[in-house]
N, C-alpha and C positions, 0 to 999 in steps of 0.2 A: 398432488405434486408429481411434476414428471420428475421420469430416474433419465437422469445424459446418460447417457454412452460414450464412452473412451474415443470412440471417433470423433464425436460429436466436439470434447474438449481439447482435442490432438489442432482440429481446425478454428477453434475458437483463439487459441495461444497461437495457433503460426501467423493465422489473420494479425492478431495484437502484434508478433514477433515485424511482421512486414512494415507495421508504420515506423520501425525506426529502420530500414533497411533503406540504404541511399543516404543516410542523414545522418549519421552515426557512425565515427568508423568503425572498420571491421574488427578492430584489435581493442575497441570500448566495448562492442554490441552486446555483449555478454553482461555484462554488468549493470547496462539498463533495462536489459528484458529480468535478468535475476530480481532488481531492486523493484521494479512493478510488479514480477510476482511472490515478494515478500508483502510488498504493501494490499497487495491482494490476499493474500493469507492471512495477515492480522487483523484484517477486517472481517473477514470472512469466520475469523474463531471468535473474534469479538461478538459478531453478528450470534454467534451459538451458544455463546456464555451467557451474553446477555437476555435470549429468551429462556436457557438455563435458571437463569437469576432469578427472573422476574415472573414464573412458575414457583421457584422457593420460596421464596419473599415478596408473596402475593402482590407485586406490583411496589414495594417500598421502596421507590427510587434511589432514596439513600443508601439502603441496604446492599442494594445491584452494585451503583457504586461505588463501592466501598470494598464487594465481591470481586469486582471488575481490575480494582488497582491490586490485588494482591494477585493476578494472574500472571503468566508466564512474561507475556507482551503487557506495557499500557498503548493504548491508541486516545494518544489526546483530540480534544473535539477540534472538528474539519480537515484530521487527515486521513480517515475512509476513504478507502479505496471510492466509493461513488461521490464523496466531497470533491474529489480531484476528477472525476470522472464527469459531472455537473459542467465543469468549467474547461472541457479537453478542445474547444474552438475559439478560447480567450489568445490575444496574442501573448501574453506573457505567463503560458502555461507550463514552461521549464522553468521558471521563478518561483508558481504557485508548488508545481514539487518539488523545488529546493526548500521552501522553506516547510512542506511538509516534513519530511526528510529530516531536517535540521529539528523540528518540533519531536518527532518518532523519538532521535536519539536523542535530545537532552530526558524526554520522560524516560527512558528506559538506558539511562547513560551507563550504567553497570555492565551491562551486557551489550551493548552496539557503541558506545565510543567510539569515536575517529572510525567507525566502518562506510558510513558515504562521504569519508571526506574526498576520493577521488572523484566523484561522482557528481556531478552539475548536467540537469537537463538543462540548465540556459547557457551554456559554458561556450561559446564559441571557437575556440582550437579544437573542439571534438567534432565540431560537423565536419564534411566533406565541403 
């Protein structure tokens, strides 16, 4: 496995940060680069727990998940960061991450309630 380098992810995230540049106002922008890289961190701890797991519990899938819902975050199935990432050239790809979004916080309502309720990638008054 290759090791990134700091530069390497400094231009990974401005690249991502530019696709909503132009399209987003300036005074939202924050808010959908932050929420895509939470949903890229849930994923990405998910992705560690679960090979975690699945090392413990020789592969017993129940077991993983079962390990999996008492973690910090739940990531219910197809809101992975690369589930939403699969489908980033569908026309109604601010839909597909509202309702990820909307899936994220009902499984983890305790801790993110009403936190993307400002938040709509399909929302029209926020584009330019």
């Amino acid at each position: 496995m290759n090791k990134v380098i700091q530069d390497e992810i400094n231009t990974i995230l401005w690249n991502a940060c530019d696709t909503f540049r132009g399209v987003v106002d300036a005074g939202e922008y924050k808010n959908y680069v932050l929420t895509m890289l939470f949903i890229k961190y849930i994923s990405d701890t998910y992705d560690e727990k679960y090979d975690e797991y699945k090392k413990q519990f020789a592969g017993n899938e129940l077991k993983i998940k079962n390990a999996l819902e008492k973690e910090k975050f739940i990531l219910p199935k197809g809101c992975h960061f690369k589930d939403i990432y699969k489908q980033k050239e569908e026309k109604n790809i601010g839909e597909i991450i509202d309702i990820a979004l909307n899936k994220i916080e009902i499984a983890n309502k305790e801790k993110l309630e009403n936190v993307f309720r400002n938040i709509s990638f399909s929302d029209p008054p926020l584009r330019k």
